[in-house]
C-alpha positions, 0 to 999 in steps of 0.5 A: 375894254376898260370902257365896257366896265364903265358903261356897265357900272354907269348903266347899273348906277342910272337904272338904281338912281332912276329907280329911287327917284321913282319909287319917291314921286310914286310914294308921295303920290300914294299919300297924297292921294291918300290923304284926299280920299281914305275910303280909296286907300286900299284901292290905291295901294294895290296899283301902287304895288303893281307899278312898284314892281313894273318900275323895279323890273327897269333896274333889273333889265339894266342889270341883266345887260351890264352882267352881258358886257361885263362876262361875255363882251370883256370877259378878260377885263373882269377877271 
């Protein structure tokens, strides 16, 4: 049962690393591209916020799975 709380907290860990990793390609990518054409920055900056949100709801999946393992397959082991 020790070995659902580690799967739950590497799955939280990954999710929020992967998470961070994409949030910085997708920020550089938005100033460089930025930087090359100004008059498309405001287009630019909206499918930058609208991907931000589809690549924070991975995390948030990946949450909502390691709460599963924890409270309903080893609800003895989490206390």
């Amino acid at each position: 049962m020790e070995l659902v709380i580690i799967a739950a907290s590497i799955m939280i860990g990954l999710g929020a690393l992967g998470t961070g990793i994409g949030f910085a390609i997708l920020g550089g990518k938005l100033l460089e591209s930025t930087a090359r054409q100004p008059e498309l920055a405001p287009q630019l900056q909206t499918k930058t916020f609208l991907m931000a949100g589809l690549l924070d709801a991975v995390p948030m999946i990946g949450v909502g799975m390691a709460m599963y393992l924890i409270f309903v397959v080893a609800p003895g082991v989490a206390g």
